[in-house]
C-alpha positions as a Markdown table, in Angstrom:
| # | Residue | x | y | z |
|---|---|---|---|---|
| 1 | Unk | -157.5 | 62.7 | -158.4 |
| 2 | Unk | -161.1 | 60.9 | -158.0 |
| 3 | Unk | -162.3 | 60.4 | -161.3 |
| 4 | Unk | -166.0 | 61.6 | -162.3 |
| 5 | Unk | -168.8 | 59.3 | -161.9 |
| 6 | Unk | -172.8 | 60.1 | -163.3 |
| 7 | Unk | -175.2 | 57.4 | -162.2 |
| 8 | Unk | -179.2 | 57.6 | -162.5 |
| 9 | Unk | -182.1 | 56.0 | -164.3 |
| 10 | Unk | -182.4 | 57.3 | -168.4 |
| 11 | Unk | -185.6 | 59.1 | -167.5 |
| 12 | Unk | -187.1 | 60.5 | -164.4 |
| 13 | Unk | -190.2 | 57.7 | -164.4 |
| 14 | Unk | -191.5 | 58.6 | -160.8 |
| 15 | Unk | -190.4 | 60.5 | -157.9 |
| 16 | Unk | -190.1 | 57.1 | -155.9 |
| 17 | Unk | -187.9 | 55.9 | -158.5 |
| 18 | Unk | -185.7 | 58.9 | -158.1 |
| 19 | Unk | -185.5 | 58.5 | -154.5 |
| 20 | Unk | -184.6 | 55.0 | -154.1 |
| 21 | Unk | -181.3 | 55.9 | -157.0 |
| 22 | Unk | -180.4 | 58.8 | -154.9 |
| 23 | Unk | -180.2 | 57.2 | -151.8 |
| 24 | Unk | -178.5 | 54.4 | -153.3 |
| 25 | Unk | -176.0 | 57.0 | -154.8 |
| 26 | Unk | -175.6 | 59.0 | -151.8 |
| 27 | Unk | -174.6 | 56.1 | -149.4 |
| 28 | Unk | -171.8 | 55.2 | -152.2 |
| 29 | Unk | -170.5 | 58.5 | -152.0 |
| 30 | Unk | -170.5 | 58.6 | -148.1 |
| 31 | Unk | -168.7 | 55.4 | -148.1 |
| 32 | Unk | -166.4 | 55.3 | -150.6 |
| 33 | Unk | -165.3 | 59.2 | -150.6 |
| 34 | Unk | -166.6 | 59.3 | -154.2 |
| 35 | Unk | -168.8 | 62.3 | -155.9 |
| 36 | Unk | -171.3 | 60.6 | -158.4 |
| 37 | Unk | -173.6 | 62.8 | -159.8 |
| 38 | Unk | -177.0 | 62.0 | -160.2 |
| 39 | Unk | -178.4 | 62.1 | -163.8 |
| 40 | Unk | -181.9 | 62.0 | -165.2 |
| 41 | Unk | -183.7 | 62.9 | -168.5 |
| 42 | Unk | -186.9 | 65.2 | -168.0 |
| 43 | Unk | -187.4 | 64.8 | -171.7 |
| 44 | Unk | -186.5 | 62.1 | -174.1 |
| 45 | Unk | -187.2 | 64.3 | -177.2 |
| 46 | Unk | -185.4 | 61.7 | -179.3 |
| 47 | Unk | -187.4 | 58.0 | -179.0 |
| 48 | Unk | -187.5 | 55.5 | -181.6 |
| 49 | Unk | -191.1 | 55.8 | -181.8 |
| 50 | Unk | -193.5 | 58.3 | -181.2 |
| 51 | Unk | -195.7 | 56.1 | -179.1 |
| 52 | Unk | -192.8 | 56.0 | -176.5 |
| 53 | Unk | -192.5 | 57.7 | -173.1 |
| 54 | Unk | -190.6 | 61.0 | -173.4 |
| 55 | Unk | -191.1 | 62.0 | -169.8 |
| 56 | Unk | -192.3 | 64.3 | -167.3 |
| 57 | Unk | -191.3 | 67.5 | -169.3 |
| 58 | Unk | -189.5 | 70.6 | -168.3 |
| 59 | Unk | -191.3 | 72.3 | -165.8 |
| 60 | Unk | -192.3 | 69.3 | -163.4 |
| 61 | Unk | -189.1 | 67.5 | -164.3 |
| 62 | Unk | -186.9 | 70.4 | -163.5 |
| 63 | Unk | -188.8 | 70.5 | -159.8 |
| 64 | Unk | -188.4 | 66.8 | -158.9 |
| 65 | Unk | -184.8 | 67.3 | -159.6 |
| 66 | Unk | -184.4 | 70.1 | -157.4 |
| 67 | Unk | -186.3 | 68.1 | -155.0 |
| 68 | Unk | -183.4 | 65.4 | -154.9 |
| 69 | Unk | -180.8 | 68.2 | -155.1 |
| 70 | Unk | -182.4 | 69.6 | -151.7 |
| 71 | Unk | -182.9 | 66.3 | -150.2 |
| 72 | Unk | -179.8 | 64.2 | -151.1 |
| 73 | Unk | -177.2 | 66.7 | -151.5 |
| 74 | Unk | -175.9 | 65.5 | -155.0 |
| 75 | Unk | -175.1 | 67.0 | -157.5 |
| 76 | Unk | -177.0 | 67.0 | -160.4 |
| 77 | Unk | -176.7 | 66.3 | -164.4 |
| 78 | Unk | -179.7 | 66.5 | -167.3 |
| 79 | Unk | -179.8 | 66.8 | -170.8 |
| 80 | Unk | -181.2 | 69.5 | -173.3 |
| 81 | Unk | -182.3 | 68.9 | -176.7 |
| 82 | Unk | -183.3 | 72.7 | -177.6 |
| 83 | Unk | -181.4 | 76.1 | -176.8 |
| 84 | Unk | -184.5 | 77.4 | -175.1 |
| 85 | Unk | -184.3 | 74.7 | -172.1 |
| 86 | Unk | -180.7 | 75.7 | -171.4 |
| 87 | Unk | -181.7 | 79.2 | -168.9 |
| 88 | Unk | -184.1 | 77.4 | -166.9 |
| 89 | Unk | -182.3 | 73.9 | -166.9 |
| 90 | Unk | -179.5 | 76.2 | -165.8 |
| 91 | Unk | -180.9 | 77.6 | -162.9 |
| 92 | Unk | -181.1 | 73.7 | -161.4 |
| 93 | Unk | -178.6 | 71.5 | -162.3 |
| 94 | Unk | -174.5 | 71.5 | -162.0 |
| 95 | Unk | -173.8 | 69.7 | -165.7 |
| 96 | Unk | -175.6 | 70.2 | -168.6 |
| 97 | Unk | -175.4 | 67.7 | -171.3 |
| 98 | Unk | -175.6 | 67.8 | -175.0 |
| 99 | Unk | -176.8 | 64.8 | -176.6 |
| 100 | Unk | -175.0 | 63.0 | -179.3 |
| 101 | Unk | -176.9 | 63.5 | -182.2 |
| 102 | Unk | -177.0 | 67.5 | -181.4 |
| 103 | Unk | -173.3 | 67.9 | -180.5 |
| 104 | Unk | -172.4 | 70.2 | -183.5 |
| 105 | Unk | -175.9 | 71.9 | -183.2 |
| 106 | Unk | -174.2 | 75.6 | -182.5 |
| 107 | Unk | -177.3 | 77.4 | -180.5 |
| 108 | Unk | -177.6 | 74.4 | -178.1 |
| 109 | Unk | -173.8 | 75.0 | -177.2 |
| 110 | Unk | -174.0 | 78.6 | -177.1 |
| 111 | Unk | -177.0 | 78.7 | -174.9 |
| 112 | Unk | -175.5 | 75.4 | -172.5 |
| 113 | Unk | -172.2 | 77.6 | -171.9 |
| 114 | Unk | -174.0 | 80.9 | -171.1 |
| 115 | Unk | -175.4 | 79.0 | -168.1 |
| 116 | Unk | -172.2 | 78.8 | -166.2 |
| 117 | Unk | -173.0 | 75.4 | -165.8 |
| 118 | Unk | -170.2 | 72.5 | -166.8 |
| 119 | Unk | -171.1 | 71.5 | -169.7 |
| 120 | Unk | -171.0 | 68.0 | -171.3 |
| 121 | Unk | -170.8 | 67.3 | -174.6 |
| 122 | Unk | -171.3 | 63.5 | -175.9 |
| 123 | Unk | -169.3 | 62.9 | -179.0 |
| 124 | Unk | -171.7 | 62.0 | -181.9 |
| 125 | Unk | -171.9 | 58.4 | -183.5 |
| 126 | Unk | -170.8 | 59.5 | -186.6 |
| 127 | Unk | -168.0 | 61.7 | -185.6 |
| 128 | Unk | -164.1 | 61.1 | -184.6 |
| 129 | Unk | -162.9 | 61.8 | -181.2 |
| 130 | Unk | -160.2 | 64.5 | -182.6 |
| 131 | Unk | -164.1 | 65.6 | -184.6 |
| 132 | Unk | -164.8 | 67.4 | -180.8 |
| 133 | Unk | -162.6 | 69.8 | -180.8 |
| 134 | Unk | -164.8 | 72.1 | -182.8 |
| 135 | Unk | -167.9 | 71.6 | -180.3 |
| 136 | Unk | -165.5 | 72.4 | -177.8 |
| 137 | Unk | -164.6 | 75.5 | -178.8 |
| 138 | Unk | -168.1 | 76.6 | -179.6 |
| 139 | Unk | -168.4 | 75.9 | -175.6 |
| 140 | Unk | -165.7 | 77.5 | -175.1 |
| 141 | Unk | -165.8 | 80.8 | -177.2 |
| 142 | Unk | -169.4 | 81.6 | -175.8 |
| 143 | Unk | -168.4 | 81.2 | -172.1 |
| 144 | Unk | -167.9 | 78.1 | -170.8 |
| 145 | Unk | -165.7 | 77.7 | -167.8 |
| 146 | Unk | -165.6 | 73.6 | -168.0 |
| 147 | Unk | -166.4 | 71.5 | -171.2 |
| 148 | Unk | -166.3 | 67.7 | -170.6 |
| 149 | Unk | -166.4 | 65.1 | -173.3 |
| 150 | Unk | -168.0 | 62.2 | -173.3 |
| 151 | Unk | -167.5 | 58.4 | -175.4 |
| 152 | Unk | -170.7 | 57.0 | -176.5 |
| 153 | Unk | -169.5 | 54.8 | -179.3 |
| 154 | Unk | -170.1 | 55.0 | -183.0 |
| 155 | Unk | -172.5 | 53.6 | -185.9 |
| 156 | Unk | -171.1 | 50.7 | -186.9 |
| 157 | Unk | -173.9 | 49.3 | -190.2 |
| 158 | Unk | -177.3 | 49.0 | -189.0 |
| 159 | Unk | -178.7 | 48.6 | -184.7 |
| 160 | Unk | -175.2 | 48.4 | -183.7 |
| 161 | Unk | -172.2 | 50.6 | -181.7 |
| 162 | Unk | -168.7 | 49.7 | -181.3 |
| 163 | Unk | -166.4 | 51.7 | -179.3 |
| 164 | Unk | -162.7 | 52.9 | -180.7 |
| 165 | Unk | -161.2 | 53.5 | -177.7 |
| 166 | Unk | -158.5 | 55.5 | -179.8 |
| 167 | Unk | -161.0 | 58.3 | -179.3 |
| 168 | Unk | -160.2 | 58.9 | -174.9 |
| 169 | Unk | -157.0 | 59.7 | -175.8 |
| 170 | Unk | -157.6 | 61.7 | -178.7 |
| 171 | Unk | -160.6 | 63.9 | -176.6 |
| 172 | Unk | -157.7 | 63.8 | -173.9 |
| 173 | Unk | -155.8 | 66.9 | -176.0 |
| 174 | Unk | -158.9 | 68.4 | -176.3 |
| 175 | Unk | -160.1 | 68.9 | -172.5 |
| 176 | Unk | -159.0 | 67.1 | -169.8 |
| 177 | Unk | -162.3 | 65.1 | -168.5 |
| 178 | Unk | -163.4 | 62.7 | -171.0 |
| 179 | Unk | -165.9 | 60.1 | -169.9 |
| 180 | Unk | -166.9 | 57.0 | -171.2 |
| 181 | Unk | -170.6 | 56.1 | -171.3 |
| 182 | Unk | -170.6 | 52.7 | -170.4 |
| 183 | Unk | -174.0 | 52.3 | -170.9 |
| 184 | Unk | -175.4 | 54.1 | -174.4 |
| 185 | Unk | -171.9 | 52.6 | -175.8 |
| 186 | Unk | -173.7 | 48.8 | -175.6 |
| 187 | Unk | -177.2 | 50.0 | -177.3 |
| 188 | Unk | -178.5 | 48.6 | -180.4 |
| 189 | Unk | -180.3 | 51.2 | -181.5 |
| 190 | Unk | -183.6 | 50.8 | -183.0 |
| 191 | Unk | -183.4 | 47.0 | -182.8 |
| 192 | Unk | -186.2 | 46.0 | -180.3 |
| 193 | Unk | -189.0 | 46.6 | -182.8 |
| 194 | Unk | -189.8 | 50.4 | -182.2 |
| 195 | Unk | -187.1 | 50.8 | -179.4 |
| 196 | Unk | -183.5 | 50.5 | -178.8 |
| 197 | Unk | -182.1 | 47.8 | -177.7 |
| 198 | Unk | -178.7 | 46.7 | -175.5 |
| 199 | Unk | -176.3 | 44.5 | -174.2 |
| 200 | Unk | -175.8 | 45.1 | -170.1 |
| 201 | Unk | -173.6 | 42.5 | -169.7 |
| 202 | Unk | -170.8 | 44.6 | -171.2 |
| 203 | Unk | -171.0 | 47.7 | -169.2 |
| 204 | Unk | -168.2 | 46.5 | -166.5 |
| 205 | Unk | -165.9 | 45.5 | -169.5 |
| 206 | Unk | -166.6 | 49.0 | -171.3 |
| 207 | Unk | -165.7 | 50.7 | -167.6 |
| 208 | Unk | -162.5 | 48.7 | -166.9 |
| 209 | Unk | -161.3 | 48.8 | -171.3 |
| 210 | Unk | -162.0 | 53.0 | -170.7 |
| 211 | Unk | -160.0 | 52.9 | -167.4 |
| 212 | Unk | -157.4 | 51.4 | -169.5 |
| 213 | Unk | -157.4 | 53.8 | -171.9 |
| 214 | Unk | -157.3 | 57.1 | -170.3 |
| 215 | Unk | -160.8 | 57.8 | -169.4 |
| 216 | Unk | -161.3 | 60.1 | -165.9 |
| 217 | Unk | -164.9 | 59.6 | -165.9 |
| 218 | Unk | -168.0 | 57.2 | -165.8 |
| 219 | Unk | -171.3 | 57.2 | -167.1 |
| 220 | Unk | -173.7 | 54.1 | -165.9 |
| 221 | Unk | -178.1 | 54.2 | -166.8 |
| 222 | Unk | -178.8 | 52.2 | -163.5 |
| 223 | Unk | -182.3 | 51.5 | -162.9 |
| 224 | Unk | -183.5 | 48.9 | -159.6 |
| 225 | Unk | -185.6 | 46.9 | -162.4 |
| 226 | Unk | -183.8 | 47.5 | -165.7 |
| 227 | Unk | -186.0 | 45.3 | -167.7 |
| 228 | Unk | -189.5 | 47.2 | -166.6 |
| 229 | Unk | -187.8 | 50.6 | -167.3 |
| 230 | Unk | -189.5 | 53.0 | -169.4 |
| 231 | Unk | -186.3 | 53.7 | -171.6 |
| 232 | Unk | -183.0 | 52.3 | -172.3 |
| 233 | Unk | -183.9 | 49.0 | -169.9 |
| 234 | Unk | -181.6 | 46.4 | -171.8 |
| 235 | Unk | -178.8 | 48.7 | -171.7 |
| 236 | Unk | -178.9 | 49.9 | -167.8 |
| 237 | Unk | -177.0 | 48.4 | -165.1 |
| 238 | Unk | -178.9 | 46.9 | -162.1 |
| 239 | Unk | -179.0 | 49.6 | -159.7 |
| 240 | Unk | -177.3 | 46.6 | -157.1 |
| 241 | Unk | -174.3 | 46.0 | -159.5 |
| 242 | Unk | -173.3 | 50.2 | -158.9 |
| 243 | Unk | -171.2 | 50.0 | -156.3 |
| 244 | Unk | -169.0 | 46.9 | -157.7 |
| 245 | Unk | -168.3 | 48.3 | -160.5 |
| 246 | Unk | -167.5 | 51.6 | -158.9 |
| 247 | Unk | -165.3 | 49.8 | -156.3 |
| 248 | Unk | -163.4 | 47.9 | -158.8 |
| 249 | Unk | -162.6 | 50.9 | -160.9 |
| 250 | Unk | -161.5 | 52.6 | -158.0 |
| 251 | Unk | -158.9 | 49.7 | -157.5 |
């Protein structure tokens, strides 16, 4: 069984931007008989600093990812930070996600599974993997068909993560797709001086440790020029080094 793969840049920046990770995305999939799905944040309700860029927003962020739906053919993954987004987000895209921070918030869950739409939950920072079983069955009691989980790392004193890769296998007896986020898992958050900061050059390590332990998915932030991104940049993969790292999972 192929595992799961999400790829895209943190935040939909521009619709060219868009296009040149989709069709970077889509000749991976032709070629290597994968199924990544494309992922991009309309809204980054949840920046560092006010002053940051959140976004498109809902409404024209929703249509520029039906556009690449229509155009590419992939399959599509965004994230919703209120239970109001979840009809309409619903209506677009194949995964809806469930940030960190908001994973036990029980509206958001409620309204994400009444969708029909997978739904994919990313374990908190402060919580256990064996902690997700309870947003799970939230998911689950209001309706949804698929809940995936996904490994983001946790808290670990001030602007740093560390990942217990303990928690796969634990999230493992929960539901049977757990993903690791490769990417978010090497943030520092709030350590660039307003912003969050990262460490890219462990992503392939992260991928290969997860593979190791269990994990039948992968989440990678790829942008083509990481370091101008609007969000996330020292944490995102070069949109070049995708299909490497793919290909040497896939080994």
């Amino acid at each position: 069984m192929q595992p799961v793969f999400i790829a895209g840049p943190c935040v939909i920046e521009s619709s060219e931007l868009l296009n040149n990770v989709a069709a970077t995305i889509k000749d991976i999939n032709e070629r290597y008989g994968v199924d990544i799905i494309f992922k991009a944040s309309f809204d980054k309700a949840n920046r560092t600093s006010i002053k940051s860029f959140r976004g498109p927003g809902i409404e024209k962020g929703l249509q520029m990812l039906a556009d690449i739906k229509s155009t590419f053919g992939l399959k599509i993954l965004t994230d919703i930070h209120e239970s109001w987004q979840a009809e309409a987000v619903g209506e677009v895209v194949d995964v809806i996600q469930i940030p960190a921070f908001l994973c036990r918030q029980t509206d958001l869950l409620v309204a994400a599974a009444k969708t029909g739409c997978v739904v994919n939950i990313k374990k908190a920072q402060f919580l256990s993997g064996k902690d997700m079983v309870f947003p799970v069955e939230k998911a689950r009691e209001a309706g949804a068909k698929d809940v995936w989980l996904t490994e983001r790392g946790n808290i670990y004193g001030y602007n740093n993560l560390v990942v217990d890769f303990r928690n796969i296998s634990d999230m493992l007896e929960i539901t049977p797709t757990v993903i690791m986020d490769c990417t978010h898992s090497v943030q520092r958050p709030g350590a660039g001086g307003g912003k969050t900061s990262g460490d890219r050059k462990f992503v392939p390590s992260m991928a290969l440790a997860a593979k190791a332990f269990g994990a039948t998915g992968y989440f990678f932030e790829v942008h083509p020029d990481p370091d101008h991104a609007l969000s996330d940049g020292p944490n995102m993969l070069y949109l070049d080094k995708l299909e490497g790292l793919i290909k040497e999972i896939l080994k």
